[in-house]
N, C-alpha and C positions, 0 to 999 in steps of 0.2 A: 720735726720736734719743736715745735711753736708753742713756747707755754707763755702765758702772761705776766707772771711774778720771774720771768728767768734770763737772764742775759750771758751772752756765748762771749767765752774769752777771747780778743782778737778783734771783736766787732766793736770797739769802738763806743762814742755814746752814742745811746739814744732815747728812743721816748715812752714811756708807760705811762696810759691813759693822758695822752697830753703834756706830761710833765717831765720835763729834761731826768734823765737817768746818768749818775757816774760810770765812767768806763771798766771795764770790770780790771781790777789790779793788774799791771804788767806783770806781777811775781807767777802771776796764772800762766801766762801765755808762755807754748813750750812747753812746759813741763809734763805735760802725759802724752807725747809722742804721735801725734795726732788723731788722739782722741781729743774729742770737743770735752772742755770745761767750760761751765758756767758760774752763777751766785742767784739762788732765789732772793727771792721780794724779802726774808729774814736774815738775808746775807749767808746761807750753808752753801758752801760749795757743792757743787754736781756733776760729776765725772761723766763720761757716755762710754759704754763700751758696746760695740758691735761685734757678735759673737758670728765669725765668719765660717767657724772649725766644729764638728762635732766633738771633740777632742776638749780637753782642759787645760792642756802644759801651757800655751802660748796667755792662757787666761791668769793660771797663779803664776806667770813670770811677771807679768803685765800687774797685778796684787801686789808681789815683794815687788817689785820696784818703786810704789809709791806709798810703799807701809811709813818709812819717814817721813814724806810729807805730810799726809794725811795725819801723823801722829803730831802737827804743829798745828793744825785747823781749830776751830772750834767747835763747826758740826759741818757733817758732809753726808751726802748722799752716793752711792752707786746706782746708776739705771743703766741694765742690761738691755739692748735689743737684738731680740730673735727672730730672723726671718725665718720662714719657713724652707723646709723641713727642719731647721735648728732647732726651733723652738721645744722639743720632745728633750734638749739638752739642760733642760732648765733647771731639775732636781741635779746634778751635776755638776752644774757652775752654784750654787747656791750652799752645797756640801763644800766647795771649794774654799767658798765666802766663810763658812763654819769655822772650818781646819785654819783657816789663815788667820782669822780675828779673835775667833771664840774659843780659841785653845784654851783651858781650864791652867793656869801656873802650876809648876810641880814642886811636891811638898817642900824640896828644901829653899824655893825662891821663898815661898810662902814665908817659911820662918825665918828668913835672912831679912825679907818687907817688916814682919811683927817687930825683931831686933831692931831692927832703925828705927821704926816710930815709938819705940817705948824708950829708947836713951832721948829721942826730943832733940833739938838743935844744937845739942853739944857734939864736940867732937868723936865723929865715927871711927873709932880704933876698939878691936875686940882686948878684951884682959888676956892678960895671959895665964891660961889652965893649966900650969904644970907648977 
């Protein structure tokens, strides 16, 4: 997994086209269980996961467990790799990615979000309706 713009958590610095590279953050190192993290050439973080299982549970555990940090990034990438015969698993860890990120808010968060942003930075206390 050699890419040019991308440096692996743990390694240290080193050099892109000639020129000294920063190490990639110690806050990295650790944190996804050994799976490799990196930082592209634009600074997004780059998680690796190796899909070893036909199966998805080990995958959204592997998801919820770094929903908070990735909810602190600024941009980040997921890249799946599937060997073979896995690779037919692929509409299945991707539905997975769906259900875990792209879940639609349900109506009453929706109007509880509208309610805060339209009182504005004043204090968050509801009136009282009775």
């Amino acid at each position: 997994m050699a890419e040019v713009d991308l440096r692996w958590a743990g390694c240290g610095s080193a050099e892109h086209h000639g020129e000294p590279v920063a190490p990639v953050p110690p806050t990295l190192v650790g944190v996804s269980r050994g799976f490799p993290i990196g930082v592209d050439g634009e600074a997004r973080t780059v998680l690796l996961y190796l899909v070893l299982q036909p199966w998805t549970d080990g995958f959204r555990a592997w998801l919820q467990a770094h929903v908070a940090w990735l909810q602190r990034l600024r941009s980040w990438t997921i890249r799946l790799v599937f060997p073979r015969p896995l690779d037919r698993t692929y509409d299945a860890h991707q539905r997975v990615i769906r259900e875990e990120f792209e879940t639609p808010l349900q109506s009453a968060t929706v109007q509880e979000l509208k309610w805060c942003a339209s009182i504005g930075p004043r204090k968050l206390t509801r009136p009282s309706t009775a």
